[in-house]
Structure formats: C-alpha cells, structure tokens
DODOZA-265982 format. One record per residue (C-alpha): residue in three letters; chain; x, y, z. Coordinates in steps of 0.05 Angstrom, whole numbers, plus 5000, padded with zeros to 4 digits. Layout:
N
ROVEX   residu   chaine   east   north     up
ROVEX      ALA        A      X       Y      Z
...
***
This chain:
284
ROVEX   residu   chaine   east   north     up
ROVEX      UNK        A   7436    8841   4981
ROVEX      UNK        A   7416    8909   4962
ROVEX      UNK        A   7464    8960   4995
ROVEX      UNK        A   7414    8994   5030
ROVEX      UNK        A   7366    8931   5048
ROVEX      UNK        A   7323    8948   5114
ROVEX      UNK        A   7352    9014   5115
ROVEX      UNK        A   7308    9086   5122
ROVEX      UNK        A   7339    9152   5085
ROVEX      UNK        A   7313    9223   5102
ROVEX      UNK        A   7308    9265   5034
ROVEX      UNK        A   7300    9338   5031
ROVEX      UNK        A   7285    9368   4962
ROVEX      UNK        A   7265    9298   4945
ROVEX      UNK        A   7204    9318   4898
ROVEX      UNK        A   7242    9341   4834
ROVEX      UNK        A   7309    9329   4797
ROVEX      UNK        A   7370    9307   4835
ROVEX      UNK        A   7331    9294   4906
ROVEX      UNK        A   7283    9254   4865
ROVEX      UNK        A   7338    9214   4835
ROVEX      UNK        A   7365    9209   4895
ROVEX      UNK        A   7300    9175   4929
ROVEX      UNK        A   7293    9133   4868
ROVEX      UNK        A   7368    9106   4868
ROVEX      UNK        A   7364    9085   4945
ROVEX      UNK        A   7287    9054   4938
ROVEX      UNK        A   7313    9011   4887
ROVEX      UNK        A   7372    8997   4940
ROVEX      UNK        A   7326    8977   4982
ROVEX      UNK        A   7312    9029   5032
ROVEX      UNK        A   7255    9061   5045
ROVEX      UNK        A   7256    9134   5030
ROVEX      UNK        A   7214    9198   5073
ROVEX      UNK        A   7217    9265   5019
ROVEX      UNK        A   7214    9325   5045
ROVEX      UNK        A   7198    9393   5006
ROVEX      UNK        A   7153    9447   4998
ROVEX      UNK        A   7108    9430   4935
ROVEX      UNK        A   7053    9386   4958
ROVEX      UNK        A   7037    9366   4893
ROVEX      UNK        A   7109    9352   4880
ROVEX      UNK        A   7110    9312   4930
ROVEX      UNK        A   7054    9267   4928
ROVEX      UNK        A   7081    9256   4844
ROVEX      UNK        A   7148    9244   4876
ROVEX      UNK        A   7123    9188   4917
ROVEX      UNK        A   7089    9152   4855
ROVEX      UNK        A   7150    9149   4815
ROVEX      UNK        A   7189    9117   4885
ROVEX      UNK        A   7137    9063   4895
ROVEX      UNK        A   7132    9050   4827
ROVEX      UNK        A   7211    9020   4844
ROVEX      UNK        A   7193    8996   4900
ROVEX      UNK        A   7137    8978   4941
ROVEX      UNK        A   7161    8994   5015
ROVEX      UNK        A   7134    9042   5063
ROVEX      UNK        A   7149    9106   5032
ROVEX      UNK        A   7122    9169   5054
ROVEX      UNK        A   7126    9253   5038
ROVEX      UNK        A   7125    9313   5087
ROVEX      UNK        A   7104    9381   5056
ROVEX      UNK        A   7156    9436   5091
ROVEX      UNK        A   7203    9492   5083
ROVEX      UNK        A   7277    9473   5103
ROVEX      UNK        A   7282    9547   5126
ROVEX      UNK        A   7241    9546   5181
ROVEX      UNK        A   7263    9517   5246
ROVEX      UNK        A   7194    9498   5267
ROVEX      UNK        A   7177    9457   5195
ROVEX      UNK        A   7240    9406   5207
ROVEX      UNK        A   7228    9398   5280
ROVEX      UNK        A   7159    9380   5248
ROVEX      UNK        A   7193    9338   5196
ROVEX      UNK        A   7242    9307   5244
ROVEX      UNK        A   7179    9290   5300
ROVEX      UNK        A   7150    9261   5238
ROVEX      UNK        A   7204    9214   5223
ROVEX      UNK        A   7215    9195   5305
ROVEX      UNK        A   7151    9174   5300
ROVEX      UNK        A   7150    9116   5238
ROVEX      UNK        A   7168    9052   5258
ROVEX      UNK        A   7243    9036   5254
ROVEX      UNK        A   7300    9084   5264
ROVEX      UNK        A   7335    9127   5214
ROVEX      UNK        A   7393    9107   5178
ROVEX      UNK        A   7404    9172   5136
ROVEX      UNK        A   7398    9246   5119
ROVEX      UNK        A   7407    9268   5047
ROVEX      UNK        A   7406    9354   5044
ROVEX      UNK        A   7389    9368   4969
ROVEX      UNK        A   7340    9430   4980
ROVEX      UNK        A   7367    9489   4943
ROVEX      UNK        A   7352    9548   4905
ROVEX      UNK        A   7399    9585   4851
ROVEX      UNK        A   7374    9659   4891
ROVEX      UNK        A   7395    9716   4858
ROVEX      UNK        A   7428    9718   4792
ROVEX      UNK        A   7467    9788   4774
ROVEX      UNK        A   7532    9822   4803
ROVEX      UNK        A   7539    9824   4882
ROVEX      UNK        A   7526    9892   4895
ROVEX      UNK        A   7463    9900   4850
ROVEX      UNK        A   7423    9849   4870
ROVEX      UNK        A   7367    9843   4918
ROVEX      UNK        A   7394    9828   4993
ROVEX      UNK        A   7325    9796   5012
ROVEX      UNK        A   7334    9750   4966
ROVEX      UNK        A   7409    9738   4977
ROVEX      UNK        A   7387    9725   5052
ROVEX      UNK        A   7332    9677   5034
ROVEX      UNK        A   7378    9634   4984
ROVEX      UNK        A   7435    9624   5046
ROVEX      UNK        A   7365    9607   5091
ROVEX      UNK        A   7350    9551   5050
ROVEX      UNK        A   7410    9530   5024
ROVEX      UNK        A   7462    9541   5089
ROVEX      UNK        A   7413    9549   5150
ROVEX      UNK        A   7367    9494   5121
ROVEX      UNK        A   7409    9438   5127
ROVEX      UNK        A   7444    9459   5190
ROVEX      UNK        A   7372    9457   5224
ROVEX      UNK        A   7367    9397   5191
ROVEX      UNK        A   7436    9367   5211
ROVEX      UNK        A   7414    9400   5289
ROVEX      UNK        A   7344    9354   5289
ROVEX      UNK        A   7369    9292   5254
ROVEX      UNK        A   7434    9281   5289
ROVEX      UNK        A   7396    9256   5346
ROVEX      UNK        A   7351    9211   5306
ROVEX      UNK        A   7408    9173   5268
ROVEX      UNK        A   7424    9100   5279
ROVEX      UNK        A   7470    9055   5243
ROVEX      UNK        A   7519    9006   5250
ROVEX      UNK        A   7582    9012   5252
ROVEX      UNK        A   7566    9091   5215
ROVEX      UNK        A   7509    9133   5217
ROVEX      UNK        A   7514    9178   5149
ROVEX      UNK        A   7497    9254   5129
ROVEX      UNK        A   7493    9264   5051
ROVEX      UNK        A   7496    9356   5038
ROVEX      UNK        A   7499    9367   4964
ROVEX      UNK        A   7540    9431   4950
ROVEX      UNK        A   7556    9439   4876
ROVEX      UNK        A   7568    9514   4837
ROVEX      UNK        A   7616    9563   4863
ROVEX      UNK        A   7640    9514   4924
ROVEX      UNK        A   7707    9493   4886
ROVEX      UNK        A   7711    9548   4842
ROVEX      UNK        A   7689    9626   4835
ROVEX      UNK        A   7614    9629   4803
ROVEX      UNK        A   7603    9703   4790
ROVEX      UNK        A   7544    9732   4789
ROVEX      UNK        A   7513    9675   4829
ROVEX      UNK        A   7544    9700   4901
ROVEX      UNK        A   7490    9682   4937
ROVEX      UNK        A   7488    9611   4909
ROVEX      UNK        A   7562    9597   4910
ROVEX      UNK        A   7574    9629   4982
ROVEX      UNK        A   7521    9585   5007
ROVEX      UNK        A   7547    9531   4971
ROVEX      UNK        A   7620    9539   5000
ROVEX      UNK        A   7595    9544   5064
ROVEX      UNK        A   7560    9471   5063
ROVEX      UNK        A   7624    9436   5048
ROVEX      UNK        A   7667    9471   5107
ROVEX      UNK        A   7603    9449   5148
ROVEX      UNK        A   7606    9382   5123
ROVEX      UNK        A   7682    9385   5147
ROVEX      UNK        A   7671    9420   5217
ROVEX      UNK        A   7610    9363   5226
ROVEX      UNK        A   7655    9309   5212
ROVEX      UNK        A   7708    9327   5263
ROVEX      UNK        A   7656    9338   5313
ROVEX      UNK        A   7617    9270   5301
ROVEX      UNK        A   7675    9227   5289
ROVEX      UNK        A   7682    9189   5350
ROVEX      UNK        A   7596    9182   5341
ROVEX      UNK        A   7605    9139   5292
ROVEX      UNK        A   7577    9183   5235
ROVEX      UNK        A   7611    9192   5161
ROVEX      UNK        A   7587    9262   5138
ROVEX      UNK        A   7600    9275   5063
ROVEX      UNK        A   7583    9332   5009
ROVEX      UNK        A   7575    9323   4938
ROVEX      UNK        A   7587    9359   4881
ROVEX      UNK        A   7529    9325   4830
ROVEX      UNK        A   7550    9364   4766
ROVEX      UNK        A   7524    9404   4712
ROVEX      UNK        A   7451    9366   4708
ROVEX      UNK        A   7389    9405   4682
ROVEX      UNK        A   7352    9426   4735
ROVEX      UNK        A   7299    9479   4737
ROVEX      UNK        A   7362    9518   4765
ROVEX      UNK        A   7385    9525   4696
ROVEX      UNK        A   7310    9554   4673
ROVEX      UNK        A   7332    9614   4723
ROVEX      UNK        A   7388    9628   4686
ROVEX      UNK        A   7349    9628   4610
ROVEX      UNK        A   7304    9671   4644
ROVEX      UNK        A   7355    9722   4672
ROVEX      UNK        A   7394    9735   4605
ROVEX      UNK        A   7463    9740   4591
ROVEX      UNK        A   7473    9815   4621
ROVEX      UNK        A   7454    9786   4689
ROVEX      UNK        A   7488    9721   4684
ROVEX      UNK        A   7540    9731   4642
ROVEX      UNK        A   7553    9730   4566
ROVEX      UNK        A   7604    9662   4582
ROVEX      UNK        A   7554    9627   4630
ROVEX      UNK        A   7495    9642   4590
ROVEX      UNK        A   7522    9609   4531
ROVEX      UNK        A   7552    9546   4575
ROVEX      UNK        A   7480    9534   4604
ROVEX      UNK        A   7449    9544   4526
ROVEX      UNK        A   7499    9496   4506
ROVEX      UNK        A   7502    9447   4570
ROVEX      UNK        A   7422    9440   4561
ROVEX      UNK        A   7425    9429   4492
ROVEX      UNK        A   7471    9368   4504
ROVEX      UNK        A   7428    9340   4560
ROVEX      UNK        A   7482    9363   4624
ROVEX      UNK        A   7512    9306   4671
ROVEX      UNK        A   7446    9256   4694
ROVEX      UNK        A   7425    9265   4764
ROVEX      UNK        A   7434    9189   4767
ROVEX      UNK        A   7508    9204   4776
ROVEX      UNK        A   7501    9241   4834
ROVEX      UNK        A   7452    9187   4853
ROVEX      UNK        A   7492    9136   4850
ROVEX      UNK        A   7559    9165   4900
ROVEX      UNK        A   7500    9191   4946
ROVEX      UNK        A   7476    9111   4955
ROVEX      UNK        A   7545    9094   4959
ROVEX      UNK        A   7558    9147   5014
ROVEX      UNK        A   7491    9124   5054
ROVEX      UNK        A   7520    9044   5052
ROVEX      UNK        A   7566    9006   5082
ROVEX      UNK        A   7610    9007   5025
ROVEX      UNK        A   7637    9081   5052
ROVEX      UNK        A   7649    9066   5120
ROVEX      UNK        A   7707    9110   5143
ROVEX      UNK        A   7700    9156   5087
ROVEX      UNK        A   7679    9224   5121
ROVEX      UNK        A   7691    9303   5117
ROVEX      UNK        A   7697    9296   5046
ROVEX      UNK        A   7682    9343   4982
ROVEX      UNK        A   7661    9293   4918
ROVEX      UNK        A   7648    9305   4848
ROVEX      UNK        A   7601    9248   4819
ROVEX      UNK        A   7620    9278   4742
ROVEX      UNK        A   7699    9277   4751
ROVEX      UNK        A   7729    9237   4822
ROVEX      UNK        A   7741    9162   4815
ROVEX      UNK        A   7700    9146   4872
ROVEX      UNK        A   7673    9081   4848
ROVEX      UNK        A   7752    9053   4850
ROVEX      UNK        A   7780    9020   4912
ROVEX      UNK        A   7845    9060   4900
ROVEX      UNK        A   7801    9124   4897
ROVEX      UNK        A   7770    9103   4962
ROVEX      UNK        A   7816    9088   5003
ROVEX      UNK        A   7858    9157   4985
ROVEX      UNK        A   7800    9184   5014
ROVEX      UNK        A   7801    9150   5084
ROVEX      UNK        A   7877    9152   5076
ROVEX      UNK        A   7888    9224   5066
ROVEX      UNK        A   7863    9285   5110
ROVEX      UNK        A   7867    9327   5059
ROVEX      UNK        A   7846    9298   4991
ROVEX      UNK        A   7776    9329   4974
ROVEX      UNK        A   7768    9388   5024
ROVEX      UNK        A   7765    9460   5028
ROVEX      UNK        A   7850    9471   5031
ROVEX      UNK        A   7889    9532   5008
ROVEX      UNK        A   7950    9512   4959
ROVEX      UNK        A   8004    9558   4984
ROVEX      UNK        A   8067    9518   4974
ROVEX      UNK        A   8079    9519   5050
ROVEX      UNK        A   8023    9469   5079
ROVEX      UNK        A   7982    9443   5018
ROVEX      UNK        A   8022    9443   4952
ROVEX      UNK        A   8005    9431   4886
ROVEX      UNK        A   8016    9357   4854
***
C-alpha cells in the first residue's frame, strides 16, 4: 500500500520547485494534495503536473502565507472538502534581501521573516485544529540556509530560517501528548529560483565565495528537490511515527536507515538547535 493511501496533505509554496516536488512525491503516495501559493497561474500548472501522477481530488488555493486573513481563508477552504486533513507541509519562502545586515532594506528584511517565520506560524495556528491522524497527526516546516550554520549576507533569510526549526522544537513539546510529530527539513542545495536572486545580486552583495558556490552548484545541477521530497513523505507517513522536534538534512542524515531512525526517537538531542559547550552538549 502506498504510504500515504487515503491520506490528504496541505502544501504551501506547492506551485514551483521543492513544494511542487513535494505535492508530486505524496500524489504518487497516494494522497491527495491542496497547494497553496500566490501565483495563480503557478498554481493552476502545478495542479496539471500532480494529476498527471495521479488522478485523485486535487485542488489549488491562490494566497499569501503572510496574511492572517488568506490562511484562515485557506484553512476554511480545506475544513470544507470532504475528509479530514492528515498533513501540513510549510515550503513558502523567499531568499529577501541579499547584502550585509546593516545596508540592506529593513522593509524587505521584515517582509522575508513575514513569509518565511510568521507564515507558517499562522499556518501551524489554523491547521492545528484541522489535523487528524492516527496514531500521529504530522507538521512538515522546511528551514534550510543559515539555520545550521552562519549565511552572511543573507540575514534575513537565515534568521528566519533559524527561527523555523526552534519553532518546530517549541511545537513539538507543546503537541506531544496530541499526538502530532512536527519535523523541519533541511532539503539542500537544489536550484531554485532562490539561486536566480543571487546571479542577479552579484558577487559584492552576496559574496565573492557564495557567488562562485551558487555559479558552480548550478552548473552541476544542485541536490534534486526529490530528496527533500522523499524524507518530507516519509515524515507525513506512518513510517515516522514517534519521530518529532527534529532538524533533517535530506542531502547528508541517514534518515532512510532504521539505525538512523530510531537515534532520532531515541535521543533528545540528536538533530536540534543545541549549543556544544563541553558542559551539557559535547562534541562526538
């Protein structure tokens, strides 16, 4: 049986790259998939490619994560399909701002951490209550650059970005004894129209080092967004149960191994935000 047979996955930023791959990946596991994003057009592309995989019920909702009123929209929306929902994947994100902290343009800083940050935790806040699943209900927020290590230049990005996982974290604590396995993924270096931003912005504004890694990263084709694909299905099925609060990298943690796995339900603090200080969390 598919892993997610019968099963029906919320998608934001489901219309291009890794949200697309996303829908894609759990269509052809058998659930059917609702995108969410804010290019019609996108969108209504998005949903050919998904039911050319599979034929069930799909549908789109045009909206902006960052306003409060669009996924109360979204979530009514959803409430009012047939069937409950089994899942909520947060992939809408923008890169923001690309230059040194202190030169760039605040508006923009403050619109990157409202889609990024405050789009998925009005998403989380309207989608909580809609979740069903048995034995776990399960929360998918992809986090990526600048969460696990410094991204200069790209402040408002990262900061947002590092901010998702210790809300994926905090959520998981909190909805624990809910039944619900919250999750974050790191999807890798895949070429995105992120990476455009960067081309466009030149190496002063970037960075002479990143600049040249993104030249060369999209030259060699970058990790596929079917990695990060494939851990989010595994994170939305059954397979995962247990597995919660946790920071994954689809490029370079095991996570299809059973050993992998069950460090993960095993071990607190495997895969989180932790400070190595050689009195609580040391170095192995």
């Amino acid at each position: 049986m598919p892993a997610l047979e019968s099963k029906t996955i919320a998608i934001t930023g489901g219309s291009l790259g890794i949200g697309l791959a996303v829908a894609k990946k759990c269509a052809a596991e058998g659930a059917t998939v609702i995108l969410a994003a804010r290019d019609k057009i996108a969108l209504q592309s998005a949903l050919r490619d998904v039911k050319s995989v599979s034929p069930a019920p799909h549908a789109v909702f045009p909206m902006d994560v960052s306003r409060e009123e669009d996924v109360r929209q979204f979530a009514a929306f959803c409430a009012g399909r047939e069937g409950a929902i089994h899942g909520l994947v947060n992939c809408a994100g923008i890169y923001g701002p690309i230059g040194k902290t202190h030169e760039v343009n605040m508006t923009d800083f403050a619109r990157t951490h409202a889609i990024n940050f405050l789009g998925t935790v009005f998403m989380c806040q309207a989608f909580i209550p809609l979740l069903a699943g048995k034995p776990r209900k399960k929360i998918v927020i992809f986090a990526g650059g600048g969460a696990a290590t410094p991204f200069p230049f790209y402040s408002a990005y990262a900061t947002s970005k590092v901010a998702l996982v210790r809300l994926t974290e905090n959520l998981a604590r909190e909805l624990d004894v809910e039944s619900f396995d919250v999750n974050c993924v790191a999807p890798g270096f895949v070429i995105t129209r992120l990476h455009e931003e960067t081309m466009k912005a030149g190496p002063e504004a970037a960075s002479p080092q990143f600049y040249e890694a993104t030249k060369k990263q999209m030259a060699g084709g970058g990790v596929p967004p079917e990695r990060a694909a494939d851990l989010t299905a595994f994170l939305l099925s059954a397979a995962s149960d247990g597995i919660t609060g946790k920071f994954i990298s689809a490029q370079y943690d095991p996570w299809e191994t059973d050993e992998f796995q069950d460090q993960l339900r095993q071990d607190k603090n495997l895969a989180t935000l932790r400070r190595i200080d050689n009195k609580f969390f040391a170095a192995k």
